[in-house]
C-alpha positions, 0 to 999 in steps of 0.5 A: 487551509489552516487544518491538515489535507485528509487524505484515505488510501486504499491499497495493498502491500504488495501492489506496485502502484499503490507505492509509486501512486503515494510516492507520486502523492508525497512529492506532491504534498512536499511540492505543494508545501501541503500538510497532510494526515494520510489514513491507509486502509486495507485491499487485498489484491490476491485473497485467495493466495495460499501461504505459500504464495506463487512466483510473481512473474508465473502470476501475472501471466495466469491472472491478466496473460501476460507474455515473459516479454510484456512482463519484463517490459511492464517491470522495467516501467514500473522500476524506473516510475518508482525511481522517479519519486525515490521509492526502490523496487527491485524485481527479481525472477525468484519474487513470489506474491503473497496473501497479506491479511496478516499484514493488514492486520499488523497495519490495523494493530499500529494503527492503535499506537500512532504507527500505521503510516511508518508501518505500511512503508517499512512493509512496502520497502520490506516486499519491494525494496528488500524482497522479504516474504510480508506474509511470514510472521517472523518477517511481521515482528522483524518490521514491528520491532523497527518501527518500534511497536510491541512485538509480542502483542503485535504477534498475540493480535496477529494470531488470535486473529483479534483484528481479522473480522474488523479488517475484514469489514473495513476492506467489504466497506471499500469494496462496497464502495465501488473500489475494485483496484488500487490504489484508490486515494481520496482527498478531503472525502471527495475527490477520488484518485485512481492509480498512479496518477502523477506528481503534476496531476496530484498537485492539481487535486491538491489544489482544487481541494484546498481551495474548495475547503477555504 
């Protein structure tokens, strides 16, 4: 396969899965020896958070009713799934989720400066990794400075709300698509993957696109 695997991502910055599903895709990409151009693109799992954003563990169990015993459970899954492919996670009890438009926005923004993939792992280590708030701007800069983006127009996009209606769109065309979780992640514009699927299973879609595609 002489050109790059495309494979569309659709994901948010604050669902667990989303990073151990692209971890899992990256080891198999490494596995495989397959060179990929990975394009993200915006979800959000909670739009209607305030800026405050709530406790994560008091969340879930509003939103599915989880019990204090199946979450711990559940985190300690999660924990160890994202270790397996290299990726940290480190829940606390204080760990609040966050609405994360703004940093969608910032993923779009990057995206105009070749930086959109190192921007969405410096927010997913940012939130999981780090435990940092990605939905308060001076957090926002912080990341755009490390992967070397302008900050001061990176903040002059975010507050304007230059990009909001465009991101806007993007996630009302996933939708529209029939993605309701994430993350959905689409080899070749053809095969949809759901969820963390595993190493195993993502070689196998791997294969079966490149091969289609010789």
């Amino acid at each position: 396969m002489s050109q790059p695997l495309r494979i569309d991502i659709v994901s948010d910055v604050v669902c667990p899965w989303c990073a151990i599903g692209y971890n899992q895709l990256r080891v198999a990409l490494e596995q495989s020896g397959t060179d990929a151009e990975v394009h993200w693109h915006p979800f959000q799992l909670n739009p209607d958070m305030g800026p405050e954003g709530q406790n994560l563990r008091e969340h879930l169990s509003e939103k599915y009713g989880i019990s204090t015993e199946d979450s711990a459970v559940n985190r300690e899954r999660i924990r160890t799934l994202a270790a397996e492919v290299g990726f940290a996670i480190n829940f606390t009890e204080e760990m609040r989720t966050y609405n994360t438009m703004a940093a969608h926005q910032l993923i779009h923004f990057a995206g105009f400066h070749g930086l959109e993939h190192q921007t969405k792992q410096a927010l997913l280590k940012a939130y999981f990794t780090d435990g940092r708030d990605v939905s308060d701007m001076d957090v926002l800069m912080d990341i755009a400075e490390t992967v070397g983006l302008d900050t001061a127009a990176a903040r002059e996009a975010i507050e304007s709300g230059q990009y909001l209606e465009l991101v806007q769109q993007h996630m009302l065309f996933w939708t529209k698509q029939g993605i309701s979780g994430v993350p959905a992640i689409i080899l070749d514009q053809k095969y949809l993957i759901n969820g963390a699927a595993g190493v195993d299973n993502f070689k196998r879609a791997i294969e079966q696109a490149r091969t289609a595609a010789e």
